[in-house]
C-alpha positions in Angstrom: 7.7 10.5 -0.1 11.3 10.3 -1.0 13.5 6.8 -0.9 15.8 7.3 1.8 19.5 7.1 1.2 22.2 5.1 3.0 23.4 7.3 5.7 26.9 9.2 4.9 29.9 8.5 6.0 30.4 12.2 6.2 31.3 13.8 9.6 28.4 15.3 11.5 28.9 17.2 14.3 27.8 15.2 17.6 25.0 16.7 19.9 26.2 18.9 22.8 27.4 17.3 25.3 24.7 19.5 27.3 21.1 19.2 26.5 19.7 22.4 25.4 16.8 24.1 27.1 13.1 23.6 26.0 11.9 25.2 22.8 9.4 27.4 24.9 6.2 27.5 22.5 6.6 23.4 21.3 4.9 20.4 22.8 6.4 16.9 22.5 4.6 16.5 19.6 5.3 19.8 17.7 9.3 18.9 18.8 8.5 15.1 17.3 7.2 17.0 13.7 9.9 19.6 13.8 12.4 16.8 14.0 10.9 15.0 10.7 11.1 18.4 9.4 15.1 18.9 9.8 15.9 15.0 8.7 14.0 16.2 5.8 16.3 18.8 5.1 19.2 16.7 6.1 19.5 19.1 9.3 20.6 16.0 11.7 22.1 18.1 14.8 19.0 20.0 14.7 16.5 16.9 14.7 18.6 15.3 17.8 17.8 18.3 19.3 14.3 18.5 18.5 14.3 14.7 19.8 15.6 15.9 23.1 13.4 18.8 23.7 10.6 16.2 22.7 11.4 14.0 25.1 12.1 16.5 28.1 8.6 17.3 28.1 6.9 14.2 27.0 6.7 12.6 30.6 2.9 13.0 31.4 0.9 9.3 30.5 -1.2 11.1 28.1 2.2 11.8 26.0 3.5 8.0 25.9 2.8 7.2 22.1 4.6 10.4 21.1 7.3 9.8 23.5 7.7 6.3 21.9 8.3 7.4 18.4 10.6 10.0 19.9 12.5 7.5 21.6 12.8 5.3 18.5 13.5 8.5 15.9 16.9 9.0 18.8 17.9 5.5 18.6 17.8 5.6 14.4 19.7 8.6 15.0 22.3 6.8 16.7 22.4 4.0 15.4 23.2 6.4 11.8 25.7 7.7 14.0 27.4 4.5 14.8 27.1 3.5 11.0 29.1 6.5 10.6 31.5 5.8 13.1 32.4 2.7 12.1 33.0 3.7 8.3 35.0 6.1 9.3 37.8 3.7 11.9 37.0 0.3 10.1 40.5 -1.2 9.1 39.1 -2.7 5.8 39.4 -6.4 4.3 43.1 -6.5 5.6 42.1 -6.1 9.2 38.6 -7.7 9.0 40.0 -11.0 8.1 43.2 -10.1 10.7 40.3 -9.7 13.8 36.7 -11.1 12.3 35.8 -11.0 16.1 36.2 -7.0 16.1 34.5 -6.5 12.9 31.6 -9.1 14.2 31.3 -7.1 17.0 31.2 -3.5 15.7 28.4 -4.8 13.6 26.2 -6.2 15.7 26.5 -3.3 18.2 24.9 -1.2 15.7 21.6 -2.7 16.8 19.4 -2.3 14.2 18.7 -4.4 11.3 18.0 -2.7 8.7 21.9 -1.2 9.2 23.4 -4.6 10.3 21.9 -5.7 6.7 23.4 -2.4 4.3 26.9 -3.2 6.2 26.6 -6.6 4.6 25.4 -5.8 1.5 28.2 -2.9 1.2 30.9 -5.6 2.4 29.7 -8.0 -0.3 30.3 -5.4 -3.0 33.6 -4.4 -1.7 35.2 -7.6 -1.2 35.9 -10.4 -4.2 34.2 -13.6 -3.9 37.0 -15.5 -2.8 38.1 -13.1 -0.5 33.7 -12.9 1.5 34.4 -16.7 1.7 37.4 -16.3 3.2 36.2 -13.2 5.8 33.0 -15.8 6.4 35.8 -19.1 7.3 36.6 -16.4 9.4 34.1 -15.7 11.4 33.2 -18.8 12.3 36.5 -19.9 13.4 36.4 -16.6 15.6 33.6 -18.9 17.9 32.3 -15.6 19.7 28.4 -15.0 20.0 28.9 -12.1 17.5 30.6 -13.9 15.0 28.2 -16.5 14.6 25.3 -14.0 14.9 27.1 -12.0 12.0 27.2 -15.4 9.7 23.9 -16.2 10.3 22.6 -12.5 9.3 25.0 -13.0 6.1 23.4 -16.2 5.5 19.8 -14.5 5.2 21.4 -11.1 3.4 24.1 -12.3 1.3 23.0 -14.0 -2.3 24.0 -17.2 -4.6 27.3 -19.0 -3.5 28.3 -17.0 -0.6 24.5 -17.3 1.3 25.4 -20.9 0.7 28.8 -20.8 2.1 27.9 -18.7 5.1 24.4 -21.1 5.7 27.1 -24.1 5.7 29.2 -22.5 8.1 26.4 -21.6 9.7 25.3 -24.7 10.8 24.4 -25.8 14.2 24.6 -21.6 15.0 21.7 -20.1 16.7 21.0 -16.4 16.9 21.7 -14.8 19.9 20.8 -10.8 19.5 17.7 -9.4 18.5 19.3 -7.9 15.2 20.3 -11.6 13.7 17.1 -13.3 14.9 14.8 -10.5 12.8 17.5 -10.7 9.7 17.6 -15.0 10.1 13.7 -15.0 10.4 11.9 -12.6 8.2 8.5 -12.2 8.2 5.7 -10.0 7.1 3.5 -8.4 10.2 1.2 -6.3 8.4 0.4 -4.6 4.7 -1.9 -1.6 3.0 -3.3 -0.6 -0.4 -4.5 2.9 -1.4 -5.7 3.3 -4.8 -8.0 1.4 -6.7 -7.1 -1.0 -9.8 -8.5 1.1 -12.8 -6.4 0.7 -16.2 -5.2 4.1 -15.6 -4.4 4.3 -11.9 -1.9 3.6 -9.6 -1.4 1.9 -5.8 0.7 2.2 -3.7 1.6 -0.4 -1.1 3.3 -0.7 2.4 4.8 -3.8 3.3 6.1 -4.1 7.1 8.2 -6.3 7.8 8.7 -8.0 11.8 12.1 -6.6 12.8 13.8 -6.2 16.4 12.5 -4.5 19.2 8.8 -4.7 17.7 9.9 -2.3 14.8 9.1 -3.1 11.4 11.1 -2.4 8.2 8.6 -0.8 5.6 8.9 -1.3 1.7 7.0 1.1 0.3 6.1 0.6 -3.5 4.3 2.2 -6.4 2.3 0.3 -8.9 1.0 1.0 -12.2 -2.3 -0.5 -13.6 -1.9 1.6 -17.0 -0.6 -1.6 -19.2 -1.5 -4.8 -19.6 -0.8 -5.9 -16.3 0.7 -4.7 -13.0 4.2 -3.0 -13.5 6.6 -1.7 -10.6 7.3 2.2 -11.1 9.6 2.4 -8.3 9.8 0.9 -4.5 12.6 1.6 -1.2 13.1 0.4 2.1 12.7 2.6 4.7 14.6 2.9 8.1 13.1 0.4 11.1 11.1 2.4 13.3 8.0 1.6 15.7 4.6 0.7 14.2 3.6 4.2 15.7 6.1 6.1 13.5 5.2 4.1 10.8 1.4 5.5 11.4 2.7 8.8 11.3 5.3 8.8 8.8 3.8 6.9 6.5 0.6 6.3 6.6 -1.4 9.6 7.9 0.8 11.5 4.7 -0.1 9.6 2.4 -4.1 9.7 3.8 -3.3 13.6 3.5 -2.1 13.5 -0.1 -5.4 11.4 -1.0 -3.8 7.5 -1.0 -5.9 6.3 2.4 -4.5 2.9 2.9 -6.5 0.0 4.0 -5.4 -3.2 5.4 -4.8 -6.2 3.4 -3.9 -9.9 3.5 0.5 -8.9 3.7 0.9 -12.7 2.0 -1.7 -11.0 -0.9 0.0 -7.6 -1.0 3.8 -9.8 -1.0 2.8 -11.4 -4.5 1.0 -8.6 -6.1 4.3 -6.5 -5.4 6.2 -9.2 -6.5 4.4 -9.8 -9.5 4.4 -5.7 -10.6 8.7 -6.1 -9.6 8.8 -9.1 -12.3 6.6 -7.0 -15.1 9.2 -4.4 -14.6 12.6 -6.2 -15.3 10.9 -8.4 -17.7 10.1 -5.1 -19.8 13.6 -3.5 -18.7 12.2 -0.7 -16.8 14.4 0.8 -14.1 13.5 0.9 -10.4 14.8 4.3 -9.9 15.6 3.9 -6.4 18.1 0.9 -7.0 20.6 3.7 -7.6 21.1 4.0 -4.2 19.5 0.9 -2.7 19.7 -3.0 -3.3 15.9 -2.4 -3.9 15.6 -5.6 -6.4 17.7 -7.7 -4.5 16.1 -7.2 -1.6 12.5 -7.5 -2.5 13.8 -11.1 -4.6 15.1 -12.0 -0.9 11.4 -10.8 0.7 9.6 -13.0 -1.6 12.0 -15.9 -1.4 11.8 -16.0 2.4 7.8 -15.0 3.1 6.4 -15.9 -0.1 6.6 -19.1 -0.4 8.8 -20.1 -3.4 12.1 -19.3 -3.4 11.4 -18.8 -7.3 12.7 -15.3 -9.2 9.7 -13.2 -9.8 11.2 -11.6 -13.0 11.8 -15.3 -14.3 9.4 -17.4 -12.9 11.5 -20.5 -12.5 15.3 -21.2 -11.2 16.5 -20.7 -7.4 16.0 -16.9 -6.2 19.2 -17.4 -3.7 21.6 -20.2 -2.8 
């Protein structure tokens, strides 16, 4: 299973306006498969498709969980689209601190969480610290619904002095959408373990995490038992999606390549990953997938919020954020 990547801001040709006939020979779930089969391959036109076709003939009651996780796999795909969309017209610092109302808006509309949080995390790198506080004043002098959703889901996202600035501001603000609520109010719903803890072997572990809508954002991580204690060989976030895609996705391929996962305690799985993450950086080993996700950050801000100590794993004493 591959770390996914942030979507592109590449152009990609919208869906005909038209939907297309019926594949002939596929069922709703041979149309749901065949669209995991083109994301895989980065064939996005030809997975919306697939989604439709899916959905065109999933309407008997016998076809409702497949219909579900087809109706979820469109709505990532639009809400990528939207991502991509508003990369591509966003007027930069310049005009986000000219209309914080606009930018507040475009965010939240993209109605997921885990893309409300990467648009944070990519405006936090982009901008100079002086310049976040600034946008943050911002917004909450804006005093629209959006705004104060957006500084409330910066409080939870951002890190050090500006989750402090933006939890100040913040104050007395209660969130409104679905998105800002999942990002202001982390928890875990559910974890699993396959593999056993022999000195040579590995687990791997699936955190999911409550997000809007009743989706859940899963962390998926590998650990190593080979040294003297638990180290983290690599972990990513994957897109929110429905508990049922998450079975499906996740957890039957990993049954079929011999890692059955069972359920475990996600408060038990939380510090065992947590643990394996601080091994890692305490040794200097590389999370591979932080090249193109805030893996380590993320994780940090996991623990902080569901684990119970706001402590860094990696150095076991000092504030994790704010």
């Amino acid at each position: 299973m591959r770390a996914p990547r942030t979507p592109s801001v590449a152009w990609v040709p919208e869906p005909p306006s038209e939907p297309l006939p019926p594949h002939p020979g596929r069922g709703p779930l041979e149309s749901y498969r065949h669209a995991l089969t083109c994301l895989d391959a980065g064939d996005e036109v030809g997975a919306r498709r697939a989604v439709e076709e899916g959905l065109a003939r999933s309407w008997r009651p016998q076809c409702a969980q497949v219909r579900e996780c087809l109706d979820d796999l469109g709505a990532q795909l639009d809400g990528e689209a939207a991502l991509r969309r508003f990369a591509a017209r966003t007027p930069g610092p310049r005009g986000w601190l000219a209309h914080p109302a606009d930018l507040a808006h475009d965010v939240i509309a993209l109605r997921r969480a885990h893309l409300v949080e990467a648009v944070i995390e990519e405006v936090a790198v982009v901008l100079p610290g002086r310049v976040l506080q600034r946008l943050l004043v911002a917004m909450r002098d804006a005093r629209t619904r959006d705004a104060d959703d957006l500084l409330l889901a910066c409080a939870a996202v951002l890190a050090g002095r500006a989750a402090r600035e933006a939890r100040r501001l913040a104050r007395g603000a209660r969130a409104a959408s679905p998105v800002a609520r999942a990002l202001a109010h982390p928890r875990l719903a559910a974890a699993w373990v396959a593999g056993g803890h022999s000195a040579d072997g590995q687990q791997q572990m699936v955190l999911a995490v409550a997000r809007d809508g009743g989706r859940v954002g899963p962390l998926v991580a590998l650990v190593d038992h080979a040294g003297a204690g638990p180290m983290l060989r690599d972990a990513f976030f994957l897109a929110d999606m429905v508990p049922g895609r998450l079975e499906r996705e996740v957890l039957r391929p990993m049954a079929a390549a011999g890692m059955r996962a069972a359920p475990v305690a996600p408060d038990r799985a939380l510090g065992s990953v947590s643990a394996a993450l601080g091994s890692a950086l305490a040794a200097g080993r590389p999370i591979p997938s932080e090249a193109h996700q805030s893996v380590i950050t993320r994780m940090r801000r996991l623990h902080a919020a569901c684990g119970g100590s706001c402590a860094d794993p990696s150095a076991g004493t000092g504030p994790l954020v704010g």
